[in-house]
N, C-alpha and C positions, 0 to 999 in steps of 0.2 A: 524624509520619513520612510521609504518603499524599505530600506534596510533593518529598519525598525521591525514589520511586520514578520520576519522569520527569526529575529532574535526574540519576538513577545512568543511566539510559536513555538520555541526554543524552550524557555523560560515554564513554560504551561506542562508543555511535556513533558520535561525533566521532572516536575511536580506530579502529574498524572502515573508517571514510571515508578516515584519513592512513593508516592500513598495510595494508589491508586481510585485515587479521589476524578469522578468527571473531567475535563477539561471544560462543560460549559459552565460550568462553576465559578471558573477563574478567564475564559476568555470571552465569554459576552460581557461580563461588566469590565474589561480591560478594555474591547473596543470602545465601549460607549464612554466608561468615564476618562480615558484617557488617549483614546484614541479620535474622539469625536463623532465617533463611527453610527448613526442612526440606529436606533434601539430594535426597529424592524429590521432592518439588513443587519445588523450583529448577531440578530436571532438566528436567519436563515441562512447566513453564512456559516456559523457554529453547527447549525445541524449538519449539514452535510459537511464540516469537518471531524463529526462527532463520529460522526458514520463511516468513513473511512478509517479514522483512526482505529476505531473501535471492531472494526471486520478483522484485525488481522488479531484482537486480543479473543476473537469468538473461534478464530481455526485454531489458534491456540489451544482455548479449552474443551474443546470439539475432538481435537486430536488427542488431549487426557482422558476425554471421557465423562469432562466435569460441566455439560450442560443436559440439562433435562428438559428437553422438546415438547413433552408434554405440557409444562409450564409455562416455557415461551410461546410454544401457539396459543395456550387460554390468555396470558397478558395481551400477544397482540390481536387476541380476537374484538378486545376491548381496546386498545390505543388507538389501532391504525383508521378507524370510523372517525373514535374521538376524536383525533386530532385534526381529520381533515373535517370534519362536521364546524369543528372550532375556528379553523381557518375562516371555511367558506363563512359565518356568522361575523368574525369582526368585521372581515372584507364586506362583508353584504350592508351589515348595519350600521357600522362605525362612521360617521362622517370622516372622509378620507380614507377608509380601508386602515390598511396594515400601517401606511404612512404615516394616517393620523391618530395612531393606536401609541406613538409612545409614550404614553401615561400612564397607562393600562400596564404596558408592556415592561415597563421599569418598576411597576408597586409589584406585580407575577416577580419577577425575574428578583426583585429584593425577597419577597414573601419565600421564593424556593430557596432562595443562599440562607435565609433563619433557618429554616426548615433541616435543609443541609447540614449547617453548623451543628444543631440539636443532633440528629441523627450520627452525625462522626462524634462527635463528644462524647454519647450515653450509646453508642451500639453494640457495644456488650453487656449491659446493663439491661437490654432493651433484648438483645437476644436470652438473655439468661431468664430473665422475666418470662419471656413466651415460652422457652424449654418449662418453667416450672408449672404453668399454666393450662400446658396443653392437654384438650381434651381428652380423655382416656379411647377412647374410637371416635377419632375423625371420619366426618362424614364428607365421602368423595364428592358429592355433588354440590353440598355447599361448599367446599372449598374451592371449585369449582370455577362457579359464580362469581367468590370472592375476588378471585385470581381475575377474571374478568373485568370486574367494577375496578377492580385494582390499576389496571391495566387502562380503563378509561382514563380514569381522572388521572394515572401520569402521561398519558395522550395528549388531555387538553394543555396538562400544566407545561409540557416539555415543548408542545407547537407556539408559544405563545412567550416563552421564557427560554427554551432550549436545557433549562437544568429540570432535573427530577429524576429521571431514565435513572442513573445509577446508586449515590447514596440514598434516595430515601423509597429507590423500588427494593433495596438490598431490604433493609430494615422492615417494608411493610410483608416481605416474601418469608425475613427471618418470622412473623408472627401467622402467617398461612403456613408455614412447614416446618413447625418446629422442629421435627425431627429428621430434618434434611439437612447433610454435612456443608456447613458455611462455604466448600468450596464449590456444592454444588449449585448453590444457590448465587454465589457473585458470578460464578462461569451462566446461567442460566441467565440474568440479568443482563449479562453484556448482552449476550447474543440477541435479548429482545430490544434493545437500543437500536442494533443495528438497523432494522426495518422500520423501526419505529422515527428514528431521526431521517431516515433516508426519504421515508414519506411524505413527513413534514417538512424536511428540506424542498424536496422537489414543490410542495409546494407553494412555499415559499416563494421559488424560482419564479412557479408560475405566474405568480403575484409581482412579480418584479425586484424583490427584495434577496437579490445575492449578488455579492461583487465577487466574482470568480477569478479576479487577478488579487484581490485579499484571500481568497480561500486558498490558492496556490502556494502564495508567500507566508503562509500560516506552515502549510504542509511541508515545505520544505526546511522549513525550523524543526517542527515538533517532531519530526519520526526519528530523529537521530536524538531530541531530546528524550523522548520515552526509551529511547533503545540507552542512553547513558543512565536515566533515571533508575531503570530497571536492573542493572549491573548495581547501581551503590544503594539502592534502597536495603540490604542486607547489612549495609554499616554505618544505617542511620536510625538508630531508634525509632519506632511507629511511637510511641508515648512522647516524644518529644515533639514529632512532625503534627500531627492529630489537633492538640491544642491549639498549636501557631496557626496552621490553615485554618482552624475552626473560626478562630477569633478575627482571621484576615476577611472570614466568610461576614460574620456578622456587622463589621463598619462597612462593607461594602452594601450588604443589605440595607444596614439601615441609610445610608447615605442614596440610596435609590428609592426607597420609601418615604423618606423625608422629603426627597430633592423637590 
């Protein structure tokens, strides 16, 4: 099986590279439903693979120009509490903690892949919406706030699930700034991932739930697969790739929500 784990690593990336859709999207429900991989440890393993992954997509757009800090710090002004607020409470009150959370943790982790699927399906539809909508003078402080609240609840949702951070913070950011160009808002997104999975990752750890020789053999799959991803993602139609992963999103979902 250990060879297995960097060609699913492999597989994720290459996918993360042509759509640039999340990897915990596609690798917490890969560990659990076919890996066997405990639905807590798939969680807090994915975070901190999210978070490396994802540090080198944030120098990237750091180095274009295409993150606004501004907005990353109001989001994780609001995550980085949530999520550790959300830890410590399943840990506290759950019988069994995080161990005995995978119930919980498989109906989240199905609820964010719908969630997800929706958002890639309809997000220009969904951006076009908000552009038409937008207030005539936005008011800084309540967007603010919003950006904050925003920022919680994909806190909680991503400590618990490890997906939300990217597709459905892109789509809730496209309706807080409408008039802010889509690139700066996915580059602004990554970058708030990054802190935000590393947090939750870590503590995870704390918690007991990371297998660091899975997170390894992940890593050594997926960076060569994002880096090939990312080469042929210009000769692969986004309108073809979009549906298929959407649709791969939602039988996974619901097969965890069900289950």
């Amino acid at each position: 099986m250990d060879w297995m784990y960097p060609l699913a690593g492999f597989a994720v990336g290459a996918i993360v590279g042509l759509t640039g859709v999340g990897g915990g999207s596609l690798m917490t429900p890969l560990l659990v439903l076919l890996f066997g991989v405990s639905p807590s440890v798939a969680v807090g393993t994915d975070l901190l693979y999210a978070a490396v992954t994802k540090a080198g997509g944030t120098v990237a757009h750091s180095l274009k120009g295409t993150v606004d800090w501004a907005i990353t710090r109001a989001l994780a002004y609001g995550s980085i509490p949530a999520a550790g607020l959300t830890l410590w409470l399943v840990h506290r009150f759950l019988p069994g903690g995080l161990g005995g959370a995978a119930g919980l943790i498989s109906f989240a982790l199905g609820i964010a892949l719908m969630l997800t699927a929706i958002s890639l399906v309809f997000r220009k539809k969904l951006q076009a919406f908000a552009q038409r909508h937008a207030p005539g003078t936005p008011n800084p402080r309540r967007t603010f706030w919003l950006t904050v609240l925003t920022g919680a609840i994909l806190g909680a949702l991503v400590s618990i699930s490890s997906v939300g951070a990217g597709a459905l913070g892109v789509t809730a950011l496209f309706f807080l700034y409408p008039s802010l160009p889509a690139h700066r808002i996915v580059g602004s997104d990554i970058a708030h991932a990054v802190p935000l999975t590393l947090v939750a990752g870590i503590g995870h750890w704390m918690l007991g739930s990371v297998d660091w020789y899975l997170l390894g053999s992940l890593l050594i799959g997926s960076l060569p697969g994002i880096w090939i991803g990312s080469h042929v993602s210009a000769k692969v139609p986004e309108r073809v790739l979009r549906p298929i992963l959407a649709g791969m999103l939602v039988l996974i979902g619901g097969k965890l929500i069900f289950a």
